[in-house]
Phi, psi and omega in degrees: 000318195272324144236045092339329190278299172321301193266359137307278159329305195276353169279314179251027143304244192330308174275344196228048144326333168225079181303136162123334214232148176258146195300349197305289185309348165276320187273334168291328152320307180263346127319335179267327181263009193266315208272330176283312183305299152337300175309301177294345200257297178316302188269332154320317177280323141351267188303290190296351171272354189243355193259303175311312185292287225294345191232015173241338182254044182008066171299286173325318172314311198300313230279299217275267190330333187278341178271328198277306163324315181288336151320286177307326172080025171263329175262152165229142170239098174258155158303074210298289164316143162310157174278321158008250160354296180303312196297338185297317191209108182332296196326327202289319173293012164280322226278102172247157183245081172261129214217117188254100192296117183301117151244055203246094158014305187302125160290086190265166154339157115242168184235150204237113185277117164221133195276218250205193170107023186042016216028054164257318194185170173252133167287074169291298161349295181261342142237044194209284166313314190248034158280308227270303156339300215267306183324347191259340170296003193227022181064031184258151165258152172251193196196120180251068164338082172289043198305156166290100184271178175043222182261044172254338184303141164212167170334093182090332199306345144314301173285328192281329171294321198253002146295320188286304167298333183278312159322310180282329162293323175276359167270353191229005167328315178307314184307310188267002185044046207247172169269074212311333193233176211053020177297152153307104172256123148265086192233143182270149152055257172267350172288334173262358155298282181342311157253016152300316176259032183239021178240346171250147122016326194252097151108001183250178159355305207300313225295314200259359158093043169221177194283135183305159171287165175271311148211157181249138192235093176258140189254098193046046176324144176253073193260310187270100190252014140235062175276327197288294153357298177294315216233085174312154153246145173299341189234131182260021202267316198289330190263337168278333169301307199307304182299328156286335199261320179278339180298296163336286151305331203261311226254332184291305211276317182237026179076161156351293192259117156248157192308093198328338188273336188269285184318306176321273184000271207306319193292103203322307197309325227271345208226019150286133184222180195281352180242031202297195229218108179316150214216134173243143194228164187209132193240153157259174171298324195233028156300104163290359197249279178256125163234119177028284182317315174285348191218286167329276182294335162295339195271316188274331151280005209248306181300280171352279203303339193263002214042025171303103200319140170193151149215179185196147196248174182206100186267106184321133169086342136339112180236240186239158222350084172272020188028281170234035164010073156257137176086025165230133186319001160282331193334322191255063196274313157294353158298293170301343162302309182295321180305296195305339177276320149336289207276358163254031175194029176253000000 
C-alpha cells in the first residue's frame, strides 16, 4: 500500500511540477531561460575578452618601440608591389611590410608577425607591432605583414602577400642582416590560419617557390574553419558566433558560394604531411571565438598522427586575442616559442 502511495506522489511530483502550465509552456519556459542564460554567458565572455586584450597585448609597448625605432632610423615600413603593379590592381597597395630592425651585429633568424582578423582587417596594433616589438628586444629583426583583408582580398591573396614578403626579404638579406633559412612565421587567430597553410605544400612555401619555414609559432590559431559545420555546440549563441566568423572569412577569400574543395583548403589539420614545418601553438582556456577543441587541438592530433616536432600550451582562463598576454600566466609563452624555434633549426 505504502508503496502505490509513493510512486503516486512521486508521478505527480514529476508530471504536475508546475501546476496550472501545459508542456508546450514548460518548454518554452525553458527555451526562453536557455536562451537567456547562454546570451548573458556570451556576452560576459565577450566583454572580459575585450577588457583583457585592452591590458594584455602590449598595445603601448608595440606603440613605444615603433617610435623608438623610428628615432633610431632602425624602422621601415615598405610596399611589397611595384606602382606598376598597383595601377594593375588597387589592392595591392593595402599590403606593407614593416621591419623592425635588430641591432645586435650578429647575422641571426628572422621572423615574420601576421596578426589576426579573420581576413577582415589586421590587429597590427595589437598582434602585430608588439609581437614584433618584443622579438627585436630579444635581438631578432622582426617584420610585420600587413596583408589583404576584406574586400581587398581575393583567392589566396594572403598567401600570395606573404610569399611576396618572404622574397623581398631574401633579395634584401644583406640589408636586413637576416640569415634566408630558418625563419619564423608567428601567426594569431587567422594569421595563424595564413601561416598554417603558407606551412604546407598546398596554397605554402612548395607552391609560390621560397624557402621553407623553420618553424610555425601560432596563437589561438583559426585552423579549422568549418569546425561549426562538425561540432554543435551547447551554447548556441557561441556556434552563430563561430559560424559568422568562418562565413565571413570564407566569403572576403573565396566570394559567396565557395566550393567544399576551397573551405577544405584553408583547414589546416587537412595539409599535415611527415614533413609539415614544426609548429608551437598557445591557447586560452576561455576562448569563444576560436575555441581549442574545434581548432588548436584537432591541428595537434593531426601533427601527433604525422610525427610532426610541436608542442602546445593550453592556458586555463584565457580568452582570444591576447597577443603577448602580458601580466597573465600565458606572458612566458614567447619565450618558450622561441626556444622552441631554436632547437629545430639549429
Amino acid at each position: 500500500m505504502n508503496l502505490v502511495l509513493l510512486s503516486s506522489v512521486a508521478h505527480h511530483r514529476v508530471f504536475h511540477f508546475m501546476p496550472g502550465y501545459s508542456w508546450g509552456e514548460i518548454i518554452y519556459n525553458f527555451i526562453a531561460v536557455y536562451l537567456m542564460f547562454t546570451f548573458f554567458l556570451t556576452a560576459y565572455s565577450i566583454i572580459r575578452m575585450y577588457i583583457l586584450e585592452s591590458k594584455c597585448t602590449g598595445y603601448k609597448y608595440g606603440r613605444k618601440r615603433l617610435k623608438e625605432l623610428q628615432s633610431a632610423g632602425r624602422l621601415r615600413q615598405v610596399p611589397l608591389y611595384t606602382m606598376e603593379e598597383i595601377n594593375d590592381n588597387k589592392n595591392l597597395a593595402v599590403v606593407r611590410l614593416s621591419v623592425f630592425m635588430s641591432d645586435c651585429p650578429e647575422k641571426k633568424k628572422y621572423a615574420i608577425v601576421l596578426p589576426g582578423g579573420g581576413y577582415a582587417h589586421c590587429m597590427t596594433y595589437q598582434e602585430g607591432y608588439p609581437v614584433a616589438a618584443k622579438l627585436n628586444d630579444m635581438g631578432y629583426t622582426a617584420f610585420v605583414l600587413e596583408y589583404r583583408t576584406r574586400f581587398h582580398c581575393s583567392p589566396y591573396a594572403p598567401m600570395e602577400d606573404l610569399s611576396r614578403a618572404i622574397k623581398h626579404i631574401e633579395e634584401h638579406a644583406s640589408d636586413y642582416n637576416v640569415e634566408t633559412k630558418g625563419y619564423a612565421l608567428f601567426g594569431f587567430s587567422a594569421g595563424g590560419n595564413l601561416a598554417g597553410v603558407y606551412g604546407s605544400h598546398y596554397h605554402g612555401y612548395d607552391d609560390y617557390g621560397t624557402t621553407k619555414p623553420g618553424a610555425l609559432i601560432m596563437g589561438y590559431p583559426w585552423s579549422n574553419i568549418t569546425h561549426w559545420k562538425d561540432h554543435p555546440y551547447w551554447n548556441i549563441w557561441k556556434g552563430l558566433m563561430g559560424a559568422w566568423l568562418s562565413e565571413r572569412g570564407l566569403i572576403y577569400m573565396f566570394g559567396l558560394f565557395p566550393s567544399k574543395e576551397k573551405m577544405d583548403s584553408l583547414c589546416v589539420q587537412n595539409l599535415v604531411e611527415e614533413d609539415y614545418v614544426p609548429t608551437y601553438i598557445f591557447n586560452g582556456g576561455w576562448d569563444v571565438l576560436v575555441p581549442a577543441s574545434h581548432h588548436a587541438e584537432v591541428l595537434v592530433n593531426s601533427l601527433e598522427s604525422q610525427g610532426v616536432p610541436h608542442k602546445y600550451r593550453k592556458y586555463f582562463g584565457l580568452p582570444h586575442g591576447i597577443g603577448l598576454a602580458l601580466g597573465t600566466r600565458a606572458e612566458k609563452w614567447i619565450d618558450e616559442a622561441v626556444s622552441f624555434w631554436e632547437e629545430n633549426t639549429n
